[in-house]
N, C-alpha and C positions, 0 to 999 in steps of 0.2 A: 317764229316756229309754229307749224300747223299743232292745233291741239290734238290730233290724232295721233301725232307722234309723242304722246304722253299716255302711262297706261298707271289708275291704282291713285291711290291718296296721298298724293304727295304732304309732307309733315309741314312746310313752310307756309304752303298756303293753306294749310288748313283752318279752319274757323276763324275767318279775318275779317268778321263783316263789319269792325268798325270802321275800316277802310270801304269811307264814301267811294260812287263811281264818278266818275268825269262823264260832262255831256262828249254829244258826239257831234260831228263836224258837219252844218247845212247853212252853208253859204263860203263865197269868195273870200280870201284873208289873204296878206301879206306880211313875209318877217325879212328876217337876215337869212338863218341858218334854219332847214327843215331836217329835223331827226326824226325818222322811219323805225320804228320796235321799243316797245314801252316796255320792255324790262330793265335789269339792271344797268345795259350797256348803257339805253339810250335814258337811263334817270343822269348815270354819272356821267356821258354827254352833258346833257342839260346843265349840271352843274357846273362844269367850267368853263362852256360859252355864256351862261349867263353872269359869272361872279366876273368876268371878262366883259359886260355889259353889253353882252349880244344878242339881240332881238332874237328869240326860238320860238320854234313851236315844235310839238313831240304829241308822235301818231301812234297811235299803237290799234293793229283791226280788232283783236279778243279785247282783256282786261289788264289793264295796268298789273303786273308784276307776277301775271303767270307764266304757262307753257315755258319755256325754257327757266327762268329764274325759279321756278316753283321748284324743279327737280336739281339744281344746285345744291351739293352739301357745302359750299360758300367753305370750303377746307383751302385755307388762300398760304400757300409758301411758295417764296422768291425760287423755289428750285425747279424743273422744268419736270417733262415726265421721263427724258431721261437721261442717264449721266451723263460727264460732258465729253468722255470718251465714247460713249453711242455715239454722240449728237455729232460727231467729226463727221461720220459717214454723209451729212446732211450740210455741215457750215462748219463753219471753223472754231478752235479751239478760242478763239479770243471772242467770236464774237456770242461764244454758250455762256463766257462767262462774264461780256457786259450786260449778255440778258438778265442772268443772276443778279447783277447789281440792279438794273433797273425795273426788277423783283419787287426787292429792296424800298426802291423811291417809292416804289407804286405802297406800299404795306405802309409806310411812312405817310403818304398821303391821306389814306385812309384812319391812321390814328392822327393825325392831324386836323382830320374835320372832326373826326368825335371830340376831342379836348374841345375844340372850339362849338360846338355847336350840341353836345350834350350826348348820351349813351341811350337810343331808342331801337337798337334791334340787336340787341345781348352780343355785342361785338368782345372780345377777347382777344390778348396777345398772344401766342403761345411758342412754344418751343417744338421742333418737329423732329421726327422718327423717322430716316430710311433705312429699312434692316434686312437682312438677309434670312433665313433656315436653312441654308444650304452651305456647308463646307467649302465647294468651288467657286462660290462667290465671293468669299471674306476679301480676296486680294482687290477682287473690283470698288467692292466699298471702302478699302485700305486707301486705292487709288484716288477716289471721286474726292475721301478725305482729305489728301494729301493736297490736293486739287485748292480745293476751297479753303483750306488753312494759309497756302503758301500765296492766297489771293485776297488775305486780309477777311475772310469769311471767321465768325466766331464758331467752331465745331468743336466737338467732342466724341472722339473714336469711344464704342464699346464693343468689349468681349465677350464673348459665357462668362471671366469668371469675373464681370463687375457688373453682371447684367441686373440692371434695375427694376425688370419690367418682370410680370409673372407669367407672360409664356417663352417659348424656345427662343434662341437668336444665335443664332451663330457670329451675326458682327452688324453692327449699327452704327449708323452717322446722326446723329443730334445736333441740331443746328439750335443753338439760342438764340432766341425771340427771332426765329427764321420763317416765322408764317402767325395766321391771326384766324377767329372763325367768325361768324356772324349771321345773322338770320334774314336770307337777301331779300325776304318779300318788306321786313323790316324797312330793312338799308333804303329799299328801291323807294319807298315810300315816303322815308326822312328826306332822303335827295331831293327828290321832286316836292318837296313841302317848301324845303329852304329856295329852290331852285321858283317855284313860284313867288315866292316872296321878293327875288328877284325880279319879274318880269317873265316869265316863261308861260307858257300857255300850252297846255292839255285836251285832249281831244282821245276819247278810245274809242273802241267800235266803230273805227274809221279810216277804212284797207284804199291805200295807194294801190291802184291800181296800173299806171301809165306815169310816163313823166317827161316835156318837151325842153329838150336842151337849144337854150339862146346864147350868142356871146357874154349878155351882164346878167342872164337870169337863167332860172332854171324853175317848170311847171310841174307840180304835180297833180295826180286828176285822182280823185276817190273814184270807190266806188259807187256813188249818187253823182259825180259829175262836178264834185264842186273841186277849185283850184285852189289850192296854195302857192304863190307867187314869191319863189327866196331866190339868194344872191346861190347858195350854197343848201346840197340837200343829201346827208349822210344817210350813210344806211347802217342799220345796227339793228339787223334781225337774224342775227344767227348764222344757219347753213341757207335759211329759206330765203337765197336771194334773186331765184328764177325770173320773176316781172323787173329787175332791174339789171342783166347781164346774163349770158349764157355763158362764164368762165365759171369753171367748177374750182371751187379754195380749196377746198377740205374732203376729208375721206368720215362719212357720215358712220355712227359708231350706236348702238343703243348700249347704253350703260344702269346697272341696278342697284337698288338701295333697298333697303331692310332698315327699322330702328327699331329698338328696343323701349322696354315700360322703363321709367325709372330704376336706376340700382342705388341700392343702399351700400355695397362696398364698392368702391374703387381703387381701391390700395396700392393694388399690382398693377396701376398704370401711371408710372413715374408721371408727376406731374400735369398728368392731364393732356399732354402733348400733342398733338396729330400725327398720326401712322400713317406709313406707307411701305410697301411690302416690295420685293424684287420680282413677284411673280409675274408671267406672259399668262392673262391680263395681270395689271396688279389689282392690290384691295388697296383699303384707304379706310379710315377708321377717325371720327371724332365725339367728342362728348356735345352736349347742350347743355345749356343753362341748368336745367333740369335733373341733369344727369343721364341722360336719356343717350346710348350710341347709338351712331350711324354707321353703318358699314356699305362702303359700296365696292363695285367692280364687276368682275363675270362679263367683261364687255363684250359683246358680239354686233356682226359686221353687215348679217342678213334684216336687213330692216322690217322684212316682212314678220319675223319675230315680237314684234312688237303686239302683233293680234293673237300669237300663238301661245293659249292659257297653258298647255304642257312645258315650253321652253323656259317660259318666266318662271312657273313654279320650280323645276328644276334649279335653274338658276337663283331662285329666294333660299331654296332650301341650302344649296351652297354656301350662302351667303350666313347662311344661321347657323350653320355648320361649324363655321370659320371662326365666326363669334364666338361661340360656344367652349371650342378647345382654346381661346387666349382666356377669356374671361369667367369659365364657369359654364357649366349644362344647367342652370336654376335660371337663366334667362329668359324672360319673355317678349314676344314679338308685340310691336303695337300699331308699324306703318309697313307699307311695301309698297313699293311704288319703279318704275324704269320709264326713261325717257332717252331721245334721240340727239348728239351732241355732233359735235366734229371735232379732226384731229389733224395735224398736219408732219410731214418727215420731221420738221425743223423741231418742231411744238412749240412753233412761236402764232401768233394769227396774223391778219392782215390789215394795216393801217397806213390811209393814206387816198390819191387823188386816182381816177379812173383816167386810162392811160388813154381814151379818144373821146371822155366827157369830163371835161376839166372842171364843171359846177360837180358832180356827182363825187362824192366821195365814201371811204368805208373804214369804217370801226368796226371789226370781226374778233370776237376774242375766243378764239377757235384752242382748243385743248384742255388742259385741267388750268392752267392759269389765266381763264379767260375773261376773270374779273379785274383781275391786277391789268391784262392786256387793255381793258377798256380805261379804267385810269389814266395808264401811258396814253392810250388814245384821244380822252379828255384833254390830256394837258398839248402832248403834240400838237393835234390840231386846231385847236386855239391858238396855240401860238402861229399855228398856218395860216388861220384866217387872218390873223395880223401882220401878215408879210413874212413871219418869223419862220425858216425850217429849221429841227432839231437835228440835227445829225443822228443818231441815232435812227431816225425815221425808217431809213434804208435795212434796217433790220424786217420791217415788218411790211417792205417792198408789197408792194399788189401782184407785180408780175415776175416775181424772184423765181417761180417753177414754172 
């Protein structure tokens, strides 16, 4: 992702300087598998071809675990962005809700490294909030309930009158331990620690520029000229995939975030949960270690917005707005920050091999599940590189639109 399309302080990469830089890339090198975008997608890359004993190397042009991952509220649930009777319009009822399950695996995998490998970027399980304010909605969230219960999903309908939380609701769906949150500059950084420990090898400040497709290989060419010589060379840099294909994935979105100082009550927020609201846009709300909330949303479509200090303030102020009537007007503001994502009809991303370069492949975790989607994509395509295809793969088709 170009750093231009990040605008303001984002909270995750804020004051990280004990996180050393990586040299940058000058001279000829040779591996197995080349991963292209040194954020989170291509850290949790790295992690499953390596513990899979796969020769890697992972580029990234900026800094290890900015520009996109910086602007991630890492607010991670198995649920998509929208329910699974929207999602008909797009793909079928069964297959919104293997995505669901494989939500699920992917939040499972993630607390499976941290048990094993220890808690370094204030990761948490949590329980999650879709709710309504709106009367005409109850029957859809009744529905999406009925959905996920009769599907082995653990939920819990609420009303007004058992409502837990201290602002309005007209009807809500609470999914236990249905999502997790985490601090992805963190996360990116554990990965790629354990992931070198491995055998992986690092390189930033080191922009792919070109890349020549052979029958048993595949070249990449920086921009100084120097080669990287792999079997296989994945991309996982977001929307910004222009030097490697003219196929457009996704419908490019700037989305805003606001976080608040520390609160000392949080009472009226059953459990600490993650929110997520029914509104066109929606919002999305979680705590920090700290105490600290994030609220995002206000997403708008014109990207030129991103330079326009009247649109964003607008939209901040919304955003504090929003805040303010759940949680109290005694709030204060501490970060504000917006950045540029992508989103697709399905809300699924795109995993898998390039349909007329068979070494080139892509791990895109395009929408609000785009961390869980790289997970899946870790584990899928390892097991691709070993001969192995998952079935499911075909969910996240390259060339399904």
């Amino acid at each position: 992702m170009n750093t231009q399309y990040v605008n303001g302080n984002p909270l995750f990469s804020k004051a990280k300087q004990k996180y050393g830089q990586y040299p940058y890339l000058n001279e000829d090198i040779s591996t197995d598998v080349i991963i292209v975008g040194g954020g989170v997608t291509g850290a949790i890359l790295s992690h499953y071809f390596t513990k899979n004993n796969v020769r890697c190397v992972l580029l990234e042009k900026d800094r290890i675990g900015y520009c996109s991952t910086s602007i991630t509220t890492s607010l991670l649930q198995y649920e998509l962005d929208n329910c699974v009777e929207d999602l008909t319009k797009f793909t079928t009822k069964e297959n919104a809700i293997t995505s669901y399950g494989l939500g699920k695996t992917a939040l499972k995998e993630i607390d499976d490294f941290i048990s094993q490998n220890g808690n370094n970027c204030d990761y948490e399980k949590k329980d999650t909030l879709l709710y309504t304010t709106k009367n005409m909605e109850k029957d859809m969230i009744q529905n999406e309930y009925q959905i996920r219960k009769e599907n082995g999903f653990d939920v819990e309908y609420i009303e007004e009158a058992n409502n837990p939380f201290c602002f309005d609701l007209k009807a809500g769906l609470l999914s236990i331990n249905g999502g997790a949150q985490l601090d992805p500059f963190k996360f990116t950084h554990q990965l790629i620690e354990f992931s070198i420990n491995k055998g992986l090898t690092v390189f930033e400040n080191t922009e792919i520029v070109s890349f020549e497709n052979f029958a048993d290989k595949i070249i990449a060419v920086t921009a100084y000229g120097n080669k990287i010589i792999g079997k296989k060379l994945i991309i996982a840099t977001g929307f910004d995939t222009e030097q490697f294909t003219d196929k457009k994935f996704g419908t490019k979105t700037i989305t805003y975030n606001i976080v608040s100082k520390p609160i000392t009550d949080l009472s009226g927020w059953y459990n600490n949960c993650l929110i997520r609201d029914t509104n066109e846009p929606y919002n999305y709300l979680r705590t920090t270690k700290d105490n600290k909330i994030i609220i995002g949303g206000e997403d708008t479509n014109n990207l030129d917005d991103i330079y326009k200090t009247s649109v964003i303030e607008r939209k901040y102020d919304a955003l504090e707005k929003h805040m303010k009537k759940m949680f109290g007007e005694n709030i204060e503001i501490d970060n504000k920050y917006c950045g540029v994502f992508a989103s697709t009809d399905d809300n699924l991303g795109f995993i898998g091999e390039d349909k007329d370069n068979k070494n080139l492949w892509y791990c895109l975790g395009y929408g609000a599940n785009g961390m869980l989607f790289a997970i899946l994509g870790g584990m899928m395509l390892s097991k691709l590189y070993n001969g192995q295809r998952d079935e499911n793969l075909i969910l996240f088709d390259i060339n399904r639109f």
